[in-house]
N, C-alpha and C positions, 0 to 999 in steps of 0.2 A: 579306596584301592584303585577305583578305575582313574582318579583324578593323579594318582601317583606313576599308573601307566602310560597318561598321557603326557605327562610330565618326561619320563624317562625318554619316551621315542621321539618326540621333540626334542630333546638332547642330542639323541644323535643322529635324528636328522640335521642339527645344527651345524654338530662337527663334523658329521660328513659333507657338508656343503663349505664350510669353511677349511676343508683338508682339501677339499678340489679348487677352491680359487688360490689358496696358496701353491698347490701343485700347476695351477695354471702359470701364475706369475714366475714361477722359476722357469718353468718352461720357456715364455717368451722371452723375458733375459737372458735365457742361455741360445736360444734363438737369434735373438739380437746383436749377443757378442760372437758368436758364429758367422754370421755376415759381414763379418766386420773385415772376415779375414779371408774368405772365399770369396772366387767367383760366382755371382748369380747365375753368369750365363751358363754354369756345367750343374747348377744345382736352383733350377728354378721353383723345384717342390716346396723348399722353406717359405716361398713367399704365402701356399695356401694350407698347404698339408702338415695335419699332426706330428708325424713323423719328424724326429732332430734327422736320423741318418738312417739310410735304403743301403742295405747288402742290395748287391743285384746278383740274382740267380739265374746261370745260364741253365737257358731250355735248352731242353733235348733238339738235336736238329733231325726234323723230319728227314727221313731215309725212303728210297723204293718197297720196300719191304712193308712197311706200315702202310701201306696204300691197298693192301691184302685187304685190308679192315673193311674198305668201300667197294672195291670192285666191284661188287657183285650188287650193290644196291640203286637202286632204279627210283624209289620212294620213300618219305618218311610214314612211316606203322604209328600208325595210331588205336594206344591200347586202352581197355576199359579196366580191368584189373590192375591196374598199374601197382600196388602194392607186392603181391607176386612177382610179377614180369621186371619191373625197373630194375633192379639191381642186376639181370642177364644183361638187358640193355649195357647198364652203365659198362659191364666190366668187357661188351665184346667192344663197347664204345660207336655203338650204333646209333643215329639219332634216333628220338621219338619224341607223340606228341600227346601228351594228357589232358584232363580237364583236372584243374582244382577244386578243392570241395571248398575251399573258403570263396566267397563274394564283397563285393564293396563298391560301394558310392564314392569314390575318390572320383573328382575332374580335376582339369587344366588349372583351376585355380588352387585347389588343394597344393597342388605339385610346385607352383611358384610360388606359394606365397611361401612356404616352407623354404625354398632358395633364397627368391628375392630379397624379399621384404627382410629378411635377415642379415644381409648383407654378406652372403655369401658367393663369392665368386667361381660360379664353374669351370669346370677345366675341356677343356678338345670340345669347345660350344659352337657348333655349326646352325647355322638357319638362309631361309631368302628372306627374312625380315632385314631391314635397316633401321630400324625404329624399336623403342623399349620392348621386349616383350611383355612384359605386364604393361603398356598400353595398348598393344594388339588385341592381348586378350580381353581384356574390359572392354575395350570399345569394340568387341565379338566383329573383328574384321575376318573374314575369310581368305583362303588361300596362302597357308604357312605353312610351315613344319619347322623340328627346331631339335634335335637331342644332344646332348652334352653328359659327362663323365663327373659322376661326386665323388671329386676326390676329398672333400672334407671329411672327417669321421664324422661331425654332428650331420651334415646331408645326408650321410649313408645311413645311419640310422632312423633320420625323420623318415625316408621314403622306405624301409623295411616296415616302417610302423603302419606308411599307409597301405601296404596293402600283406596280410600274412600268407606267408606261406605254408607248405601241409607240414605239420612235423617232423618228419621223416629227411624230408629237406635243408641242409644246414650252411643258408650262404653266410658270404663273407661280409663285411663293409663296404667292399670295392663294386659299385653300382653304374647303371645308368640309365639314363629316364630319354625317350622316342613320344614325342608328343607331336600333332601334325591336325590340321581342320581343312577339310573340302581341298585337297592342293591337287591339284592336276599336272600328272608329269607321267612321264614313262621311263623316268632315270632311275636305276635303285640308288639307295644311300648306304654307302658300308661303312659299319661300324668299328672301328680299329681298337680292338680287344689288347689291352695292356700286356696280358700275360695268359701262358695258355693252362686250361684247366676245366673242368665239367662246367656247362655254363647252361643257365636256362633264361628261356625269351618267356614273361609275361604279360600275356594280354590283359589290360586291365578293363578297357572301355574303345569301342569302335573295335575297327580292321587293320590289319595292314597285309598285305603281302609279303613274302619272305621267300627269299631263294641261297640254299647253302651251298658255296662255292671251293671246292678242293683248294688247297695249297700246294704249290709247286714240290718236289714233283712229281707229285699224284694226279696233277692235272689232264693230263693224256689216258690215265690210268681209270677215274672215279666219275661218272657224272654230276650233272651239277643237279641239286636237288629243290624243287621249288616245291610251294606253297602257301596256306593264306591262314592267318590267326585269327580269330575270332575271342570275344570276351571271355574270359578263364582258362581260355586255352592256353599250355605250357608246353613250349617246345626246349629241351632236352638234347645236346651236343657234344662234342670235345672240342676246342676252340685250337688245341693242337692241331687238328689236320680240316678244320674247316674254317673257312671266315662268313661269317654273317652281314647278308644284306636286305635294307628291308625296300617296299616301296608302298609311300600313304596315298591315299584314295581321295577321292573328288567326291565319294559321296555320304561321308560322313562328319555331322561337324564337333567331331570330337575324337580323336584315337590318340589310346596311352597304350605306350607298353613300358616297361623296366625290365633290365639286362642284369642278370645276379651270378654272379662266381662261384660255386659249391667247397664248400671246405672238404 
């Protein structure tokens, strides 16, 4: 009996592995003959992303009126209950900041070799490196930083895997990974969020600073709201009326954070 079970689920583990490479193969065919007939340059996604064809959804355009929301806030609240509380958060759309209960040993190398070594191409990849980063980091030079947008579906998934989040919590695929060692600067780096929607900053290892910056034209209206993440801390937004910028440290030689979309 058990030799018949194992028999059956190796079956279909087979043909479900063999219904996703044939599902692949059509895919990039019909990918292939798609390009054939468009321009790249108004549809550059087909070169890396899942996606055959993107609807694009117009956002709402931030108005006076939604800037109600901030006025009045001076700092991000940092809650210890957060199973209670968050959900008022979310719905007045106020930032806040929690700790996670989950932990992890994820580094610098975890997070590349999972891009690189895969042969995956990142998307919106900023750094001061000029040189590979996976040879920066093996040969542990100092003074980098580097975050980049996974627009792949298999990126976004490798990196939801490496670090969990509480269950309650339900992002998307659409990710980003802020990696940075001992860099000394006093410039922030803002990160230019795709589309607007609940968004959370995790810390996974080191510091970084962070300061959330109104959007036009509430800028007159909302302060700008600063602050500093530490390991499992999770800061908690709407990407609609704030943009996120962070700034890495000089005295740490290792800081990750990942940027997650909330469905």
């Amino acid at each position: 009996m058990i030799e018949l079970s194992v028999f059956v689920q190796n079956t279909i583990r087979k043909r479900g592995f063999q219904s996703h490479i044939i599902n692949q193969c059509a895919r990039a065919v019909l990918k292939l003959f798609i390009m054939q007939l468009i321009d790249l340059n108004y549809y550059k996604n087909l070169l890396r992303d899942s996606c055959l064809i993107y609807i694009k959804i117009q956002n709402p355009k931030l108005v006076l009126s939604d800037c109600y929301s901030c006025e009045s806030i001076d700092y991000v609240n940092v809650i210890e209950n957060y199973l209670l509380a968050l959900d008022s958060y979310r719905d007045l759309e106020w930032p806040v900041m929690f700790t996670n209960s989950y932990d992890t040993q994820t580094n610098v190398h975890n997070v590349t070799h999972n891009l690189f070594y895969n042969d995956l191409l990142p998307c919106n990849f900023e750094s001061n490196l000029k040189i590979d980063p996976i040879k920066a980091i093996e040969s542990k030079i100092n003074g980098w930083f580097m975050h980049w947008r996974n627009c792949d579906d298999t990126t976004g998934r490798d990196i939801r895997s490496l670090y969990k989040l509480d269950l309650f919590l339900n992002p998307s695929i659409e990710t980003w990974s802020i990696m940075a060692s001992n860099y000394n600067t006093i410039n922030y780096k803002k990160i230019d969020l795709y589309y607007d929607s609940q968004v959370i900053i995790a810390q996974i290892s080191g510091s970084f600073k962070y300061k959330l910056v109104p959007k036009d034209p509430c800028t007159d209206t909302c302060m700008v709201l600063k602050g500093r993440l530490i390991k499992n801390d999770i800061l908690m937004f709407n990407s609609f009326l704030w943009e996120f910028h962070y700034l890495p440290l000089n005295n740490f030689a290792e800081s990750i954070a990942f940027i997650y979309h909330l469905e």
